[in-house]
Each structure stands twice: as structure tokens, then as C-alpha cells.
C-alpha positions in Angstrom: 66.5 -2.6 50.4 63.9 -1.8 53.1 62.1 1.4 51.6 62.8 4.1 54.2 60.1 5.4 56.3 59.0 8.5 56.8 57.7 10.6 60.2 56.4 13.9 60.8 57.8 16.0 64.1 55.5 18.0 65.7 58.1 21.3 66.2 57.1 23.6 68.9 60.7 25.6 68.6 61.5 24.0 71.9 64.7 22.0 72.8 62.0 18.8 73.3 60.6 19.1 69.9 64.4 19.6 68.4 66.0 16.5 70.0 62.4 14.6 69.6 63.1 15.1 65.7 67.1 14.5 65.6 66.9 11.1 67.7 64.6 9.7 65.0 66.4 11.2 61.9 69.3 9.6 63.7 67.9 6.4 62.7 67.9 6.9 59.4 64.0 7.8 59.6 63.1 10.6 56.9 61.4 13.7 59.0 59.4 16.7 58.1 58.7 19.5 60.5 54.8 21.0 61.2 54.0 23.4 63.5 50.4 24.9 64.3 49.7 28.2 64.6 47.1 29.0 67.0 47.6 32.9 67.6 48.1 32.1 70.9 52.4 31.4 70.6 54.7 33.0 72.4 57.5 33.2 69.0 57.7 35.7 67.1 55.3 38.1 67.3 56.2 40.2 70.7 59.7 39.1 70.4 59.9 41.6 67.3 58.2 44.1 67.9 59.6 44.7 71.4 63.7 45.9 72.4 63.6 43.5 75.2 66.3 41.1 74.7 67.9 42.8 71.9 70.6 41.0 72.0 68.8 38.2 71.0 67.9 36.8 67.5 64.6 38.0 66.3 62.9 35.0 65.4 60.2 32.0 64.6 61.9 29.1 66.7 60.0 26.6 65.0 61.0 27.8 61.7 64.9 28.2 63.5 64.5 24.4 64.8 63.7 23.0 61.7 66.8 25.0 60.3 69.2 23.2 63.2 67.7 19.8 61.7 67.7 20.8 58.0 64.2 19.6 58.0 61.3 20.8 55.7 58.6 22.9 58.5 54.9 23.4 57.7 53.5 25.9 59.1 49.3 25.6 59.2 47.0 28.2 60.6 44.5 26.3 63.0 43.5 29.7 64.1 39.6 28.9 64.0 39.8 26.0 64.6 41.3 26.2 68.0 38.6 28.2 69.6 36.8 25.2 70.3 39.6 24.1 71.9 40.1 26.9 73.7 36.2 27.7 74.2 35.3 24.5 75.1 37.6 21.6 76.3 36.8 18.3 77.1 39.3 18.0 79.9 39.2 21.1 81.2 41.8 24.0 81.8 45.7 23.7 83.6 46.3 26.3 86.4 45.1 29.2 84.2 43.5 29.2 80.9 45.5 26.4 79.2 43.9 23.7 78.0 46.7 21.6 77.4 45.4 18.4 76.8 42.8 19.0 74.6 45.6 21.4 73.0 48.0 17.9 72.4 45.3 15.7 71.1 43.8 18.4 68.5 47.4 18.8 67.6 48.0 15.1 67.1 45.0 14.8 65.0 45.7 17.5 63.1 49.1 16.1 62.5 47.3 12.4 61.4 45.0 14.3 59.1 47.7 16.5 57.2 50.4 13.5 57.3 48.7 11.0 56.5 47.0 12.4 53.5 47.4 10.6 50.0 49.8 12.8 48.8 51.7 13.1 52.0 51.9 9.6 53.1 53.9 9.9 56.6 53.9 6.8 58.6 54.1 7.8 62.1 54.1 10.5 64.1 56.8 12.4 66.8 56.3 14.8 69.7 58.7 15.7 72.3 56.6 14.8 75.0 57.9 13.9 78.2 56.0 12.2 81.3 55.8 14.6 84.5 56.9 17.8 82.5 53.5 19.3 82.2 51.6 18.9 84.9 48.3 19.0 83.0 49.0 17.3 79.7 52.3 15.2 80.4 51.4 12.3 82.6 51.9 8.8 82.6 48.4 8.2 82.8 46.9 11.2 79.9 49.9 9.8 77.8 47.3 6.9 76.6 44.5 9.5 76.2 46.2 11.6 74.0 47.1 8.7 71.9 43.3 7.0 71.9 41.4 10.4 71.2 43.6 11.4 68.5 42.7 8.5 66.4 46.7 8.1 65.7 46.9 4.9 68.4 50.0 3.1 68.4 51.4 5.2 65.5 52.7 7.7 67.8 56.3 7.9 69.1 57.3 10.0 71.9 61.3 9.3 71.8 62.5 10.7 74.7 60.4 8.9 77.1 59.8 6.0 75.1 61.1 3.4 77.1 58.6 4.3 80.3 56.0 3.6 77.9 54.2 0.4 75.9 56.1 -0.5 71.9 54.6 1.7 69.5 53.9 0.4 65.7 57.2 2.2 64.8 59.0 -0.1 67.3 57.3 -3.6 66.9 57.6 -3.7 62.9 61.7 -2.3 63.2 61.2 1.2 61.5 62.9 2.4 64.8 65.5 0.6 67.6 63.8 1.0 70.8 67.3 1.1 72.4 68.0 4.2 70.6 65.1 5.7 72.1 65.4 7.4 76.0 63.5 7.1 79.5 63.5 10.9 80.4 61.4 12.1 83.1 60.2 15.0 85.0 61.1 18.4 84.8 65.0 17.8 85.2 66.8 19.8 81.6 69.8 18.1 82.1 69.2 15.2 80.3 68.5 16.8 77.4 71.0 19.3 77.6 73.3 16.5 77.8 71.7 15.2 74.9 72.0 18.5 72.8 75.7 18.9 73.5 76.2 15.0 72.4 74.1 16.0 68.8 75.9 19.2 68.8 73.5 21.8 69.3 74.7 24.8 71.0 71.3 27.1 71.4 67.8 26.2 71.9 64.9 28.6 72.6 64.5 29.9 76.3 62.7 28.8 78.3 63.4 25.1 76.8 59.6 24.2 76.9 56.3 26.0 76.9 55.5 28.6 74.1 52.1 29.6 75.0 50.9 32.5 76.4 47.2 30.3 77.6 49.9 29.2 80.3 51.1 33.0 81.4 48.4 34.3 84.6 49.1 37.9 83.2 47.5 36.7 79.6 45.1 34.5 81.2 43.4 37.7 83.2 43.6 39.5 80.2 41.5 37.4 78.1 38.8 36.9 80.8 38.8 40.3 81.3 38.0 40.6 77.7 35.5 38.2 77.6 33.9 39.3 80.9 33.4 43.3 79.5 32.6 41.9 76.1 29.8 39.3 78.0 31.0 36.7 75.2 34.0 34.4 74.8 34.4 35.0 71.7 37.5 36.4 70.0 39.3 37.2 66.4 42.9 36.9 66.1 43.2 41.1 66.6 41.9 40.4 70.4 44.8 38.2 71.1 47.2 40.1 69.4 46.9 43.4 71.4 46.6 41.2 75.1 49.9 40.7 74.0 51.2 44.3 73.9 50.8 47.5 76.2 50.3 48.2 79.8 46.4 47.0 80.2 43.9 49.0 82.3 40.4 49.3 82.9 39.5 52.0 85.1 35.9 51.8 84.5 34.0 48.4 83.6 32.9 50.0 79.9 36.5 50.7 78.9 39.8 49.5 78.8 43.4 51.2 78.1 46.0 49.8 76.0 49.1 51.9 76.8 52.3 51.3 74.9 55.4 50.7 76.8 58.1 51.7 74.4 58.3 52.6 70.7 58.3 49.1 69.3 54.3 48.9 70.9 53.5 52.3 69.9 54.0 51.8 66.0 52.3 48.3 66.8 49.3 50.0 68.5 49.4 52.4 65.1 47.7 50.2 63.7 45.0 49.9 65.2 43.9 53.6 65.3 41.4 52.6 62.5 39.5 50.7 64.8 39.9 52.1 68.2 39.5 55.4 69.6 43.2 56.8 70.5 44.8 59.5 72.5 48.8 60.6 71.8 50.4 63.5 74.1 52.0 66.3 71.8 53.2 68.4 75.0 55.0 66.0 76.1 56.8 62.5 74.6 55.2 59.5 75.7 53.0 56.6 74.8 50.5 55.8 72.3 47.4 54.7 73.9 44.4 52.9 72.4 40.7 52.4 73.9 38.7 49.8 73.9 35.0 50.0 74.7 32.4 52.7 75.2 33.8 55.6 76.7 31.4 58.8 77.0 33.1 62.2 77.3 33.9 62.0 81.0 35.7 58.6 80.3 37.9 59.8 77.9 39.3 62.6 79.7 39.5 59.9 82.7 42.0 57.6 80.1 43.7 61.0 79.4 44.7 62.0 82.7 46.0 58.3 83.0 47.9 58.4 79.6 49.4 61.3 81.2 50.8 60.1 83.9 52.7 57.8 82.0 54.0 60.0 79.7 57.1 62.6 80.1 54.7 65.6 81.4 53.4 63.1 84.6 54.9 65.9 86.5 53.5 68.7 84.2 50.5 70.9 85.3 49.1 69.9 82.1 49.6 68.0 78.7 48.1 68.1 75.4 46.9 65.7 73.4 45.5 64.2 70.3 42.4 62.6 70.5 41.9 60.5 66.9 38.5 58.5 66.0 38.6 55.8 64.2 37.1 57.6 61.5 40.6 59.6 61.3 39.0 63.0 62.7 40.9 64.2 65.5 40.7 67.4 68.5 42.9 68.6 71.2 42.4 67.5 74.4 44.1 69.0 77.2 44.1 67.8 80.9 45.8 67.3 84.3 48.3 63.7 85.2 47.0 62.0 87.5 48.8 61.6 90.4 50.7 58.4 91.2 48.3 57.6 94.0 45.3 58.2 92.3 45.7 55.4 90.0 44.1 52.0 91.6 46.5 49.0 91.7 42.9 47.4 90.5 42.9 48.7 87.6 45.6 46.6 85.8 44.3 44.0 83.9 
């Protein structure tokens, strides 16, 4: 007998990735799961700590996917790695501060190096690309690219777009039936919906592709707006954390507010009162709100008559707070809400 060959799946926690997988262990292909964590995902993280969606499952999608497939997943923290990516790439940025092509071929190549190690020994490799569904990184013409500069070559199968594109190792030597394989294209989902109903899948992660908050514009203008205060483009993983949470504001160009929008973000931004300067109303209920910066005296009551106003004494000739150092110290701090108007649409980040 033919020994059976193996592949490795690059799982996003998207429908693509999902059906990319199942249409190859259809085949009688053996497939493993890996999915990259950047910091920079979408699963997860905000979906737990926030009640939006309640009604939904709190969960890792990739980890869910590979569940779907019964599939081993690996998750691997590229964390530092990606800021070169992200800091520098070669093909430059999508409409905000995505760069998705460079993104795909690091991702590849970090797929090559962990699968093909000696004591992994994976003999291709799977995405769930699909020409003209990213306008930046899935393209007829960067589909060759990603391949080349990846090192992976012709060892790397896209399934469901297969046919628009030239045999692949896995197809010439038979590890894989080409007409098994699919022609999908563009940003139509019905084709793979219709596909995921045939396999019998009955949920996927919305939306269906993209799980990268580089491709939101609200995240984008929050990390330049960090970099641009900070006058580096640097970043640790805490940075990118907190652009995910809170109301952002930065009424003054040597501070910046993080204001929590319900309770989930408030115990979030708890956290973080070890490192950042905080205020909390005890008047009145409302948000926890962290600053970020160097705020002198007149600053601070400035992000206090702010935090007021979004608190439950906005209407209140006064509220009281707690201002807490990092250092743990605290002292009362008392001041008027701003009103409504007096708060500059500019200053949301």
C-alpha cells in the first residue's frame, strides 16, 4: 500500500480555512491544524471579555475549527516575530495597516519551517486562499509570489481555487485528485456555503473570512496614534491588547484615555492599574478609566471631567473620584462633567 501522506492546514477559524482542511482529508490525506498567533486576532480575546453577542459561544475559532475536523491544532506564538512584518513589509500595507501579503508568506514559511521539521515530517501544505477575496493578498497574480518567497514552491495547495491555478507537487505525483479540488473565485460565500452544507457543517465563524484587527480603520488609527504620541513604532503585546478595549481619547497630544464601556472592560482595564495612572468615580457608577502618557495636574482633572461625563453623574454638579498611581497610592479628586458639547469629536482616537 501507498504510505499515506500527510499535510498541514493553515486554520484561521474561518469557513475558508475549515473547508480548505476537510476537502483534503476527504481524500484520504492525513491533516494537522496550526494557527499563528500574532496578538493582532480578532478570536477570542474581546469576544470574552465583552457581553456583546452573548448569545454567542465564547470562543478560539481556530481551536473550534479544528474541533469540527477532529484535527490536532498548534497553536505557535509568532508574537515577535511579526513586528517585522508589521514594522516593515516588503509589499507594503492594504487599505489600512494590514500587511497582508507579507502576513501570508511569513505565515507560509513559518508553516514550511515547523512542518517540515525532522520530527514532523508534513509533505505539503493547505490554506484556504481564494483568488479575488482579498484585495491585497489574494490575487491571481501575488498567488505565485506568496508561493516563491515562502520557499514552500510547488508544495503548496490552495484547494478551493485550485483549478484556476498551475498543478502543484501534491497533484502531479497523485497524493491528491485535482478533480476533487474547486475553482472558487471572488468574494461570492455561496459556494462555500454550499459546500459546508454538502460536508455538513452547520456553523462557521462570522464574518466567514478575515480575523484581523490590522484590517479594521478604527484599530488601524489607534495604533498610529500610539506610535505617533510614543514617536516610535514600536509595541509589546500590552499595547495591542488595550487598542482593543475602551472608548479611546486623546484630548491633549501628551495623554490618552482609555474608558471602559461596560463591566467586562472595566475588570479588563483592572489590570492594568499597576502600570497606568487611573481615575474611578465613587459618587456616581460608571467606568473605569485608565491614562496613558504624561499628564501634569491640569491634565488629570481635564480626563476627570471627561470620565465624568461618561459616567452616571454626567448630569451631576459634581462627582468624586479615585485617583490611583501605579504605585497603588490613591486621593480624592472631585470635579465638574463636562458637558456634551465640550467634548471635541477630535478627540476620539
Amino acid at each position: 500500500m501507498a504510505e499515506r501522506k500527510r499535510a498541514v492546514a493553515l486554520i484561521s477559524g474561518g469557513l475558508d480555512s475549515m473547508l480548505a482542511a476537510k476537502v483534503i482529508m476527504e481524500q484520504g490525506v492525513e491533516v494537522e491544524g496550526v494557527n499563528f498567533f500574532t496578538g493582532f486576532c480578532v478570536e477570542g480575546h474581546t469576544h470574552a471579555i465583552r457581553k456583546k453577542k452573548q448569545h454567542q459561544n465564547k470562543r478560539n475559532n481556530a481551536l473550534w475549527v479544528a474541533e469540527q475536523l477532529g484535527i490536532k491544532l498548534h497553536i505557535v506564538d509568532v508574537i515577535d516575530e511579526y513586528k517585522d512584518v508589521l514594522l516593515n513589509p516588503k509589499h507594503g500595507y492594504g487599505q489600512h495597516l494590514n500587511p497582508c501579503l507579507d502576513c501570508k508568506i511569513f505565515m507560509v514559511r513559518k508553516a514550511q519551517a515547523w512542518s517540515f521539521m525532522e520530527e514532523n515530517q508534513f509533505d505539503f501544505i493547505i490554506t484556504g486562499e481564494v483568488i479575488g477575496q482579498r484585495p491585497k493578498s489574494q490575487r491571481k497574480e501575488t498567488m505565485p509570489v506568496i508561493a516563491r518567497e515562502s520557499g514552500v514552491e510547488d508544495r503548496l495547495l490552495r484547494p478551493l481555487c485550485a483549478k484556476h491555478l498551475p498543478l502543484t507537487l501534491p497533484e502531479r505525483e497523485g497524493w491528491v485528485d485535482r478533480d476533487a479540488l474547486y475553482d472558487f473565485h471572488g468574494r461570492n460565500r455561496k459556494p462555500q456555503i454550499a459546500l459546508a452544507e454538502k460536508f455538513g457543517f452547520t456553523e462557521w465563524a462570522q464574518p466567514a473570512g478575515g480575523c484581523c484587527f490590522l484590517t479594521d480603520a478604527q484599530y488601524s488609527a489607534k495604533l498610529a496614534d500610539l506610535w505617533e504620541a510614543r514617536g516610535s513604532r514600536e509595541y509589546e503585546l500590552d499595547d495591542i491588547m488595550l487598542l482593543k478595549v475602551g472608548r479611546h481619547l486623546r484630548p491633549q497630544p501628551n495623554f490618552k484615555m482609555i474608558v471602559g464601556r461596560e463591566e467586562g472592560e472595566n475588570n479588563y482595564l483592572k489590570g492594568y492599574q499597576q502600570t497606568y495612572l487611573s481615575l474611578k468615580p465613587v459618587s456616581h457608577g460608571g467606568p473605569l478609566t485608565l491614562v496613558d502618557g504624561n499628564p501634569d495636574q491640569a491634565d488629570i482633572e481635564l480626563a476627570a471631567q471627561i470620565a465624568a461625563r461618561y459616567s452616571q453623574g454626567r448630569d451631576a454638579e459634581l462627582v468624586d473620584f479615585e485617583l490611583r498611581f501605579p504605585d497603588g497610592s490613591t486621593r480624592p479628586l472631585t470635579v465638574a462633567p463636562m458637558k456634551a458639547e465640550a467634548i471635541d469629536p477630535n478627540w476620539h482616537v
